[in-house]
C-alpha positions in Angstrom: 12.3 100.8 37.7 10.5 99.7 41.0 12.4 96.7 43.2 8.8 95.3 43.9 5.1 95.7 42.3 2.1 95.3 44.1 -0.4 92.7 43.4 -3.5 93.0 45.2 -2.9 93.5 48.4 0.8 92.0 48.1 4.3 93.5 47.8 6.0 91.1 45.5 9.9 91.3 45.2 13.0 90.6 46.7 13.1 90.7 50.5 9.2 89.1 50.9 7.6 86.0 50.5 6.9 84.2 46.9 4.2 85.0 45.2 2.6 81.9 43.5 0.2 81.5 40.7 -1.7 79.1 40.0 -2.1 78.8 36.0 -5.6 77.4 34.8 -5.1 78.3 31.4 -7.3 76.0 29.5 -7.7 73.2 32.1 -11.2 74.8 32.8 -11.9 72.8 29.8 -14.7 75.2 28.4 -16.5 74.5 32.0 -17.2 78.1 34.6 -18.1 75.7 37.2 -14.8 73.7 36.6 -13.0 77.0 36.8 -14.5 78.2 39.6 -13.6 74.8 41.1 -10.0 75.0 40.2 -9.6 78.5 41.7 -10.9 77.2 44.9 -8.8 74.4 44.9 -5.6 76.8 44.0 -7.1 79.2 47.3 -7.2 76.2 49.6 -3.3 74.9 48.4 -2.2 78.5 49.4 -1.7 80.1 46.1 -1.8 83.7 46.2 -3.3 84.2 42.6 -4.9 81.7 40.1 -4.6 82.8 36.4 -7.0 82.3 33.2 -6.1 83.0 29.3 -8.1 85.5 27.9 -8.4 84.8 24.3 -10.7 84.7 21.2 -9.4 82.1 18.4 -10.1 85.1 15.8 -7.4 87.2 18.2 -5.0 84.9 18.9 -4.6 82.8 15.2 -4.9 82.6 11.7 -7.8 80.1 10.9 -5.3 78.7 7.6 -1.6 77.8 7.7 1.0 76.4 5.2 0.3 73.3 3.8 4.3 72.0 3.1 3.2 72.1 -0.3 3.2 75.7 -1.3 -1.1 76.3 -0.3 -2.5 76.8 2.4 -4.9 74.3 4.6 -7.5 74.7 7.9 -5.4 75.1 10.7 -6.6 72.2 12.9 -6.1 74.5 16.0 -8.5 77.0 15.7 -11.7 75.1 16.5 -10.3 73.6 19.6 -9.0 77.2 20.5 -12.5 78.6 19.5 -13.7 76.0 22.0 -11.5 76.9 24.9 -12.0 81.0 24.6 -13.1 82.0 27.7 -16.7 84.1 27.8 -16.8 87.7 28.5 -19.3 87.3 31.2 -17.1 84.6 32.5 -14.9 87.2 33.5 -17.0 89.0 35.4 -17.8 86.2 37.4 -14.4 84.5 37.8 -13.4 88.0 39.7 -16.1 88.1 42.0 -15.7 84.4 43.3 -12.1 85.0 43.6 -12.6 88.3 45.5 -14.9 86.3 48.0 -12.2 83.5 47.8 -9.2 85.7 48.8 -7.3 84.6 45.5 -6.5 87.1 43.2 -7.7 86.4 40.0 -5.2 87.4 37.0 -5.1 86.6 33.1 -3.5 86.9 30.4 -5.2 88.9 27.7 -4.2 87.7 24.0 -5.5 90.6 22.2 -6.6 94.6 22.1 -10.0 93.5 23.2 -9.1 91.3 25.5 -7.1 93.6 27.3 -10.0 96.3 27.5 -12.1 93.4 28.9 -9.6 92.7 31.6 -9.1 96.6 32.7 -12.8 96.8 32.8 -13.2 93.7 34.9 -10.6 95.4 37.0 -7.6 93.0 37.2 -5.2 94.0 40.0 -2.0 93.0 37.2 -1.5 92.0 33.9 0.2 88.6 32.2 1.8 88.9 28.8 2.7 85.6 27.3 6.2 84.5 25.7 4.8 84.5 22.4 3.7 87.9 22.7 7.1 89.4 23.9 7.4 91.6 20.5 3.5 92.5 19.9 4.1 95.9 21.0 0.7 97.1 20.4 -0.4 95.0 23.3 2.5 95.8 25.4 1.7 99.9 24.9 -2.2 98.5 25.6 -1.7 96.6 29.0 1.2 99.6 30.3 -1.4 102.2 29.6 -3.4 100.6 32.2 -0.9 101.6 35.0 -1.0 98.0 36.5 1.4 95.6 37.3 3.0 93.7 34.1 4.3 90.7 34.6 5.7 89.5 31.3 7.2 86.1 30.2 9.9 85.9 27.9 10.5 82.2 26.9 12.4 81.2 23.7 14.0 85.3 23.8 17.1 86.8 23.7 18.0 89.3 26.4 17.7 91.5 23.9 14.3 91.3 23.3 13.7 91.2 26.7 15.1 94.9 27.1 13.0 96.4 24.0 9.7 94.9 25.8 10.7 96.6 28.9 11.5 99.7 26.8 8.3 100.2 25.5 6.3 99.4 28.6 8.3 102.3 30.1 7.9 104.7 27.5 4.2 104.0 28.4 4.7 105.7 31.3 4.3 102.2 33.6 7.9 101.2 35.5 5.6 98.4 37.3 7.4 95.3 35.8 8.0 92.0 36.7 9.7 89.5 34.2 9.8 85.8 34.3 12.1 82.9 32.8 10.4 81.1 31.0 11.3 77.9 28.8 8.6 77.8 26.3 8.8 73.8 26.2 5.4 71.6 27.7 6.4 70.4 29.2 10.0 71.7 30.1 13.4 69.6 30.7 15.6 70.2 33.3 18.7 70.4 31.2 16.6 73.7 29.7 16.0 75.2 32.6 19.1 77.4 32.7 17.7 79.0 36.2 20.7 81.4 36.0 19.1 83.7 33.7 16.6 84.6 37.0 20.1 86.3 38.6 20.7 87.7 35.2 17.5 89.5 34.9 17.5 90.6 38.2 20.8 92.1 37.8 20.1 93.7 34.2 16.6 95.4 35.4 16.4 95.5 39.2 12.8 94.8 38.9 11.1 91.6 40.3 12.1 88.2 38.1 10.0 84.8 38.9 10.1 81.7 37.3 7.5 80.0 34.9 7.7 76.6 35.2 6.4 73.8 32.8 8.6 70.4 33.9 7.4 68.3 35.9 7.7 68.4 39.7 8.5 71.3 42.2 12.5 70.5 42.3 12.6 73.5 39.8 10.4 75.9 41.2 12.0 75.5 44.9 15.5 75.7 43.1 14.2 78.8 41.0 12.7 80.4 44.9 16.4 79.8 46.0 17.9 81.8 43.4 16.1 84.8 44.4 12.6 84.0 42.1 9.8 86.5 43.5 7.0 85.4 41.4 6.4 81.3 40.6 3.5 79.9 38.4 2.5 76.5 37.6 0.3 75.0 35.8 -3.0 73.5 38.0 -5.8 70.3 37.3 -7.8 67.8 38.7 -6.2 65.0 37.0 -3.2 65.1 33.9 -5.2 62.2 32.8 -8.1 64.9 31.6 -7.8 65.1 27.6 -7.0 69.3 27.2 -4.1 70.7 25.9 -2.4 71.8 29.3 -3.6 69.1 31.5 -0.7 66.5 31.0 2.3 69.0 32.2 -0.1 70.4 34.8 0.5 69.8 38.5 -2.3 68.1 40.0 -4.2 69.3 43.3 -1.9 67.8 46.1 1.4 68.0 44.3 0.8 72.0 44.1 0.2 72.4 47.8 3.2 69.8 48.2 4.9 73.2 46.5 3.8 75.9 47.8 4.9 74.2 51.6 7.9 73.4 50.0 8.6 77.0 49.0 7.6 78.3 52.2 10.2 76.0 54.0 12.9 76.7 51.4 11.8 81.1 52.3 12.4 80.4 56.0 15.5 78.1 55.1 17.0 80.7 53.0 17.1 83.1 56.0 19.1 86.8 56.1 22.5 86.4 54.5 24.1 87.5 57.5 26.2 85.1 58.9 26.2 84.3 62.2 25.5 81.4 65.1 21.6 80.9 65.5 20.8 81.0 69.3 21.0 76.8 69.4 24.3 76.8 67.8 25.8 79.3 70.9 25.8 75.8 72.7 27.4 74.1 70.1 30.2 76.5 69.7 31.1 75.5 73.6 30.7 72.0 73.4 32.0 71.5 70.0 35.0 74.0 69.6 38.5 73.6 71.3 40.5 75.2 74.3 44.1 75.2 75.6 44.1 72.8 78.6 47.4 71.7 81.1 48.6 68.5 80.4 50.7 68.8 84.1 50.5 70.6 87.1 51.8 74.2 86.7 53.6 76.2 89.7 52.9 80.0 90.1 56.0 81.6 88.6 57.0 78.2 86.0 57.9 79.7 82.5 55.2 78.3 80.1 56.3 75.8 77.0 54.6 74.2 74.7 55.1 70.8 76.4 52.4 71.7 78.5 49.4 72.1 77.1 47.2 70.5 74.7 44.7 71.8 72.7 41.0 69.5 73.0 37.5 70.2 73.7 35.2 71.7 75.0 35.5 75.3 75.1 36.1 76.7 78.5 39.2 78.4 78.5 41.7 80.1 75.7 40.9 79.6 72.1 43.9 78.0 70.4 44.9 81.0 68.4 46.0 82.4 71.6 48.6 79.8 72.3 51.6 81.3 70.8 50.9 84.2 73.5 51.1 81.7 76.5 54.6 80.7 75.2 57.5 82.5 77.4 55.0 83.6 79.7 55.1 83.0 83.0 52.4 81.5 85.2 50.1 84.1 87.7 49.2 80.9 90.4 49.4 77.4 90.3 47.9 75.7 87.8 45.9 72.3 87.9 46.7 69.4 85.6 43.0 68.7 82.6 42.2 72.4 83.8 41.2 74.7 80.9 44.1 77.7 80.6 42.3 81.1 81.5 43.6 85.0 80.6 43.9 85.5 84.2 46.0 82.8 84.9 49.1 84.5 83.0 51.7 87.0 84.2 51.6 90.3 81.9 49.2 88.5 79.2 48.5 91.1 76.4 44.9 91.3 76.8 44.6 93.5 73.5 47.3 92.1 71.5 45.9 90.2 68.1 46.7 86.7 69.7 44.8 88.0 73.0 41.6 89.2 70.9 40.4 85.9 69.8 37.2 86.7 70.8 36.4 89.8 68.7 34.2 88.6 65.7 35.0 90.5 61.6 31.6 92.4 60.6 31.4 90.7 57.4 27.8 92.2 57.1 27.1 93.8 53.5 30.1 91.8 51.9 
């Protein structure tokens, strides 16, 4: 499977910067002008794609449910899903204002048709929801597309997980990208369980980002530092607004608060390799230690212990060499608060391992 997908005109994976969606979902609140509003709004706080639902309430739910009593009632949700379904036409026009936006508009088809509507619009990748981990007829749908999939899998087992994968592969489409997920709005931190982002990664070797529905960015940022390529959040105007995702939403502000904070935390994060930056080459002088004479040394005096002292800064030997100096004799006279130099000792083993302090381990890779 690939190590990164493309979305748009972005390489998503590990190795370059977050991608971030911004997730509408219903906060367009049956509104085109409130959506196109919000995907402004997610363009200007710097997120890279802002993503709809694409649903029908005949697709997506059964208009009865159990009653508790043995029958069957209305289920209250329908109409209120009915009311949220996003227009056909809708999605038409969604694209085009996020093409002239530079946001890349995404969804999350629901159903057969929906899908087909989103491949026809011309989607640059694909969102499959938690709850749709095991409807395998949409998974075969959305792979046969040969687009990005970037599928959730809150409240699964790694097990599911690896049969969705399977069959979007044996589609013929290895572009796959999995999130965590906690299928909780909103989310608590004590269910985060963030680990499982290392664990996916290391079972598939494909892209893994992080889903978030608690409140705040701590998560996010925390899920970026754990290796997360893909982040998305929920976006609105106010959590005040009455809709079903509004309240666990982030609001305007708080989201660009975010997508800074991940962009600091990217440049934090750094290459792995460790080694001094070019300010800390100053600080390895002023803050390290040296062997220095404690008394004045005559040319030809037999070096002890007595005199020398190891203190800052570092000009001359590094302490490790000390046990080198001792029975040595000294090369010229020697000055009293004077750092000790190689040159400054009779026959000093130059290669020896007490005499290569300065050759630095390639721990590279390790």
């Amino acid at each position: 499977m690939a190590e990164k997908v493309i979305i748009g005109s972005r390489e998503v994976g590990p190795g370059f910067p977050t991608y971030i969606i911004a997730e509408v979902g219903s906060n367009h609140d049956a509104s085109l002008e409130r959506a196109m509003e919000l995907a402004k709004a997610a363009r200007d706080a710097g997120a890279d794609g802002v993503k709809f639902q694409s649903f029908t309430a005949e697709g997506l739910i059964n208009p009865l449910r159990p009653d508790g009593a043995g029958g069957w009632e209305d289920h209250h949700a329908y109409e209120v899903i009915d009311k949220l379904t996003l227009p056909a036409k809708w999605h038409y026009e969604l694209k085009r204002y996020c093409d002239e936006l530079g946001i890349d508009f995404l969804s999350a088809p629901f159903d057969l048709g929906r899908a087909d509507l989103l491949h026809m619009v011309g989607v640059s990748a694909y969102k499959i929801a938690s709850g749709d981990i095991t409807y395998v007829q949409l998974l075969q749908r959305v792979a046969s597309f040969d687009k990005p999939v970037i599928l959730s899998t809150g409240a699964s087992y790694l097990e599911e997980v690896d049969e969705a994968v399977k069959v979007i592969m044996a589609a013929g489409n290895s572009q796959i990208a999995l999130m965590h997920c906690v299928s909780l709005y909103p989310s608590k931190f004590e269910d985060a369980n963030l680990k499982c982002i290392t664990t996916m990664r290391k079972a598939w070797g494909v892209p893994v980002g992080f889903s978030d529905h608690s409140a705040g960015s701590l998560l996010a940022i925390g899920a970026v530092s754990l290796g997360a390529s893909i982040i998305e959040k929920h976006l609105t105007f106010s959590r005040e607004l009455g809709g079903p995702d509004h309240s666990y939403a982030m609001e305007i502000g708080e989201f660009k608060e975010m997508v800074d904070d991940i962009r600091s935390i990217e440049i934090a994060l750094g290459t792995g390799l460790k080694k001094p930056t070019e300010q800390e080459i100053g600080e390895r002088v002023g803050a390290r230690r040296s062997i220095y004479l404690r008394k004045d040394v005559a040319a030809g005096m037999v070096l002890t212990s007595d005199l020398f002292k190891v203190v800052r800064h570092a000009h001359g030997m590094e302490p490790c060499q000390l046990s080198g100096v001792i029975g040595k004799e000294a090369a010229r006279d020697l000055k009293q608060n004077m750092p000790l130099l190689v040159d400054d000792i009779s026959e000093f083993d130059k290669t020896s391992e007490t005499g290569a302090a300065a050759k630095k381990p390639d721990f590279a890779g390790r």
